[in-house]
PAGU-559762 format. One record per residue (C-alpha): residue in three letters; y negated, x, z. Coordinates in steps of 0.2 Angstrom, whole numbers, padded with zeros to 4 digits, always signed. Last residue first. Layout:
<recs>
AlaYXZ;...
</recs>
This chain:
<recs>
Unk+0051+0182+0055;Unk+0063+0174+0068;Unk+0078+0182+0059;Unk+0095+0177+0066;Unk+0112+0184+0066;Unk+0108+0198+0074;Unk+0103+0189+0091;Unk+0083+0191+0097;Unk+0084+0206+0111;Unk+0087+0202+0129;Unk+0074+0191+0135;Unk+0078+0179+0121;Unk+0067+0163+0122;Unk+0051+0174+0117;Unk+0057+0180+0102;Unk+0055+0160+0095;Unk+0068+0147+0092;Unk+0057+0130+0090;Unk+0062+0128+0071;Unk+0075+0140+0066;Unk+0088+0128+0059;Unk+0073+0117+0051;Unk+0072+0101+0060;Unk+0071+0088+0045;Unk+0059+0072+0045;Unk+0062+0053+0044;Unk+0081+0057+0050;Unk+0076+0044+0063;Unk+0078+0056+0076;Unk+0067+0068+0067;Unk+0051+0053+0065;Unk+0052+0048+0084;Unk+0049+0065+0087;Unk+0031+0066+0078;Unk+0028+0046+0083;Unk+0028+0052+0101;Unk+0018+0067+0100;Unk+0005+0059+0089;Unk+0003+0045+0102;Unk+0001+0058+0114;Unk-0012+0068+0105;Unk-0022+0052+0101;Unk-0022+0046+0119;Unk-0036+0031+0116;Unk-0029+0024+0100;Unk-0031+0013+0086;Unk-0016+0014+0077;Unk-0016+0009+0058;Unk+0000+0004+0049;Unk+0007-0008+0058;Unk+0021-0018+0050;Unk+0035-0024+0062;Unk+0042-0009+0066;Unk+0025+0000+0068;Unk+0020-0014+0082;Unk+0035-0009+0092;Unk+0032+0009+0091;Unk+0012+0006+0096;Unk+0020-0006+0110;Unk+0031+0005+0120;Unk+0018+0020+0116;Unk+0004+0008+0123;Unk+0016+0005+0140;Unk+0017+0025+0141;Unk-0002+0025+0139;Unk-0006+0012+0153;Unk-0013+0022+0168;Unk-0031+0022+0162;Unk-0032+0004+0159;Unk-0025+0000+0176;Unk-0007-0004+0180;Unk+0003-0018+0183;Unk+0016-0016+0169;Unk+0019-0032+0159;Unk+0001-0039+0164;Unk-0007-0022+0159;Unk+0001-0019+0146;Unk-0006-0039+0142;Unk-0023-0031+0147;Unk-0025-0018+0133;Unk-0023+0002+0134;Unk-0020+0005+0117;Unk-0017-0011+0106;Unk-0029-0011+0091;Unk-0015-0013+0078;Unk-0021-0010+0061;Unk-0011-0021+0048;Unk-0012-0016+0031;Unk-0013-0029+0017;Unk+0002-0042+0010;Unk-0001-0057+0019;Unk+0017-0055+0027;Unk+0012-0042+0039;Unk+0003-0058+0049;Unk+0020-0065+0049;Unk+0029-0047+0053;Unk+0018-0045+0066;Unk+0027-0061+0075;Unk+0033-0052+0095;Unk+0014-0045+0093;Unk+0010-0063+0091;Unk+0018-0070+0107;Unk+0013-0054+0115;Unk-0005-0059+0113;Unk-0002-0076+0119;Unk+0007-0071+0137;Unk-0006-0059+0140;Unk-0020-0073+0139;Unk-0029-0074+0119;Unk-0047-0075+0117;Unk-0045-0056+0110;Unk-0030-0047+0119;Unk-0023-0042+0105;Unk-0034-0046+0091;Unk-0023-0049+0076;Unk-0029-0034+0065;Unk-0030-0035+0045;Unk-0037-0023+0033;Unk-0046-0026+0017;Unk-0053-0013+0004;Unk-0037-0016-0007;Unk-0043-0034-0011;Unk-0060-0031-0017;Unk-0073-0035-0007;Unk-0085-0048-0017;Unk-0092-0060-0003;Unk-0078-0074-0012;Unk-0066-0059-0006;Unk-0074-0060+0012;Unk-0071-0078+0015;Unk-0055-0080+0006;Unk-0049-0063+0020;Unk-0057-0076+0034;Unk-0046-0090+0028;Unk-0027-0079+0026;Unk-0035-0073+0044;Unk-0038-0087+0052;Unk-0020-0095+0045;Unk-0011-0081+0050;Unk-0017-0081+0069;Unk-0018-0099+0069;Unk+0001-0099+0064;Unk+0006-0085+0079;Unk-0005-0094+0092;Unk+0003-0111+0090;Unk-0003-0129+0100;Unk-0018-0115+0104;Unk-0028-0114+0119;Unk-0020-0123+0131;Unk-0014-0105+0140;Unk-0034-0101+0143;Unk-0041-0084+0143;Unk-0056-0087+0134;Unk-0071-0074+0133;Unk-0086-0070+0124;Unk-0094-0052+0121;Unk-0093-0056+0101;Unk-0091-0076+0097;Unk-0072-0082+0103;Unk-0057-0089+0094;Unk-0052-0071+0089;Unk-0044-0064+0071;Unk-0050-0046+0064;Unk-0056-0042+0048;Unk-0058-0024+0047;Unk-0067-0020+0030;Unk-0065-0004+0020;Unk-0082+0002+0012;Unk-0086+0001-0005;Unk-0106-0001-0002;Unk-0108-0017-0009;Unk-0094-0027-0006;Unk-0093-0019+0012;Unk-0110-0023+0016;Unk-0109-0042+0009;Unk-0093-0043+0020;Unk-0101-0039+0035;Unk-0118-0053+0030;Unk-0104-0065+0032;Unk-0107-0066+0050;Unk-0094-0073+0059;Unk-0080-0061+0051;Unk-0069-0060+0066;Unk-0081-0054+0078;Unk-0071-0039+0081;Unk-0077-0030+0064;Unk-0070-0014+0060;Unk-0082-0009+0045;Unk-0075+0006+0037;Unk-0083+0023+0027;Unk-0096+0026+0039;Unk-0106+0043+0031;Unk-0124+0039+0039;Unk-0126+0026+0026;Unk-0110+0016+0030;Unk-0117+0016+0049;Unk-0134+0010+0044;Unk-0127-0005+0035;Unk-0116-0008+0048;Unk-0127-0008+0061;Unk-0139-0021+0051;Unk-0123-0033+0049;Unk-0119-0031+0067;Unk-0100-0035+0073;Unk-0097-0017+0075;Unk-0084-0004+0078;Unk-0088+0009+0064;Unk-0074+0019+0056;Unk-0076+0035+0050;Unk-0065+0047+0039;Unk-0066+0064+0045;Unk-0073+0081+0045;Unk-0089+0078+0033;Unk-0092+0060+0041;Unk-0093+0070+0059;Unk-0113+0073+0063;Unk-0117+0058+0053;Unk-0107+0050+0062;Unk-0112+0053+0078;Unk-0129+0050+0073;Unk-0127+0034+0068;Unk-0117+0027+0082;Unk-0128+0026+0098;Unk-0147+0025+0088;Unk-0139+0010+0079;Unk-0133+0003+0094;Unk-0149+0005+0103;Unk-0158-0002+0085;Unk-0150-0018+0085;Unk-0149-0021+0103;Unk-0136-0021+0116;Unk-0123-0035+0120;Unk-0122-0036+0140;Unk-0109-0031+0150;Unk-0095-0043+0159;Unk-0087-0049+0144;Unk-0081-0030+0139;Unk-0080-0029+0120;Unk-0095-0012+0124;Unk-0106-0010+0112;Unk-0110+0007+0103;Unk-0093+0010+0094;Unk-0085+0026+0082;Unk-0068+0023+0076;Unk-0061+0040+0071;Unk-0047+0042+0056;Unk-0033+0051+0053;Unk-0033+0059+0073;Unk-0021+0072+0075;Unk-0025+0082+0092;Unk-0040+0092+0080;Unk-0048+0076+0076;Unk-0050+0069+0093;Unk-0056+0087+0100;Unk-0069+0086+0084;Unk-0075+0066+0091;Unk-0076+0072+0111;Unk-0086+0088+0103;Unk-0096+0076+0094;Unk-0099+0064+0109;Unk-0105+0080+0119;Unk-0116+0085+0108;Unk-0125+0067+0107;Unk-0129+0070+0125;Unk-0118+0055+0139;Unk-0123+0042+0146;Unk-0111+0036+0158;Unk-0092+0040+0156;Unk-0084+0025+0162;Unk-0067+0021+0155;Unk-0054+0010+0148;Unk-0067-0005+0147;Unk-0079+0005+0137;Unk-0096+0008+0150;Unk-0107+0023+0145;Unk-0106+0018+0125;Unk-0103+0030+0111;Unk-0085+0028+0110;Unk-0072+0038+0100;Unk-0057+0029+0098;Unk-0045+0041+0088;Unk-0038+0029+0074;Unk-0021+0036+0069;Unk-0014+0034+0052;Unk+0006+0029+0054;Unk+0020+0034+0043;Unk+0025+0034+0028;Unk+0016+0017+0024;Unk-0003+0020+0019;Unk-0009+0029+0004;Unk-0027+0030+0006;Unk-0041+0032-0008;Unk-0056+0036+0001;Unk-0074+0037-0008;Unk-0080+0021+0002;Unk-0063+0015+0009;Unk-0048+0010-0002;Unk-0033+0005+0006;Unk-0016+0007-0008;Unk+0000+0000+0000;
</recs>
């Protein structure tokens, strides 16, 4: 399956593009870093790229309910200049729901618009036709920063998942993006309780079935945290459990917190599924023989 973003021509299917989330906000719900310099968010976004990251998803608002949206022009002033300062080492993402934001973003070097409002502004699509960008269109009941967590909610979340999305991809195509710049995410954890999010995650194949790449946005979310009990900063092994779960059934983007980790696991995955070879010497260095290296072998 082909994605094209701005200038990019992605292959996606032999195995998983990780999105490095790279936040350029003091309050993310996973962490609380403060205000931080702009070099220091570049060198967080170069240490992303170096453990393995494909992609970086660069935001300046917060999903959290419990802070307030910020302004055009501070979340413009957040985002732009880190990717400015990182569009030449990697393809960029930009998390917003802000036409205006976007349209900065995409001409500081942006390449995607991942847009958690679900397409509510159609003004996101108009960007994307017109500038080439990749286009995140993600499914959630709520307007940005709202919440719902109520089991009542749908009468079937896996059907309104598909048919949100099979609507919203209409909206944007009839805006002018072409097929192959679309991506499709079914908001875990957006206006949907634990129990709900799983109940979709259990049907990505459904959502899969719409025939564009799935990115999975699941790293660190509450429904890990209803299965496991932990906090947002102690949930990367439940993340793996679901990230391989999620790639089984279709995911081909990973947005991730623990991009080294996530790497790690997929790496190894990929040789006990006979995905990639060991080579005989692999892993056998001078070091692990004390008392000379065997005649047999040559280390180089």
């Amino acid at each position: 399956m082909i994605l094209r973003a701005g200038t990019h021509r992605l292959e996606l299917g032999a195995r998983p593009l990780l999105m490095g989330i790279l936040n350029a906000t003091p309050d993310s719900f996973s962490e609380e870093r403060g205000e931080e310099p702009l070099s220091a968010r570049v060198r967080r976004g170069r240490a992303l790229i170096a453990a393995g990251a494909d992609l970086l998803d660069v935001g300046g608002e917060s999903a959290r309910g419990d802070r307030p949206a910020v302004s055009v022009q501070e979340e413009i002033e957040r985002v732009c200049g880190l990717v400015a300062a990182l569009a030449d080492e990697a393809l960029i993402s930009v998390d917003t729901y802000k036409p205006e934001v976007a349209e900065a973003a995409v001409a500081a070097g942006a390449a995607i618009v991942n847009d958690v409002s679900g397409l509510r502004d159609v003004r996101l699509a108009e960007v994307c036709a017109r500038t080439g960008a990749g286009l995140v269109v993600m499914h959630t009941a709520v307007a940005p920063k709202g919440t719902l967590l109520d089991p009542a909610t749908y009468d079937d979340v896996v059907n309104d998942v598909v048919a949100f999305l099979t609507e919203r991809v209409a909206v944007a195509r009839a805006a002018g993006v072409g097929e192959e710049q679309l991506v499709l995410d079914p908001g875990p954890d957006f206006a949907k309780t634990p129990a709900q999010t799983v109940a979709v995650l259990r049907r990505l194949d459904a959502v899969a079935a719409l025939g564009r790449p799935i990115l999975l946005a699941a790293s660190r979310k509450d429904f890990i945290g209803a299965v496991t009990g932990r906090p947002p900063a102690e949930r990367d092994p439940g993340t793996l459990a679901a990230l391989a779960y999620g790639v089984e059934q279709g995911a081909s983007i990973l947005r991730v917190h623990d991009v080294a980790g996530v790497r790690d696991f997929f790496a190894v995955r990929a040789v006990l599924a006979g995905e990639r070879e060991l080579g005989p010497l692999e892993g056998l260095t001078p070091e692990r023989y004390p008392d000379g290296v065997p005649s047999h072998l040559s280390l180089g």
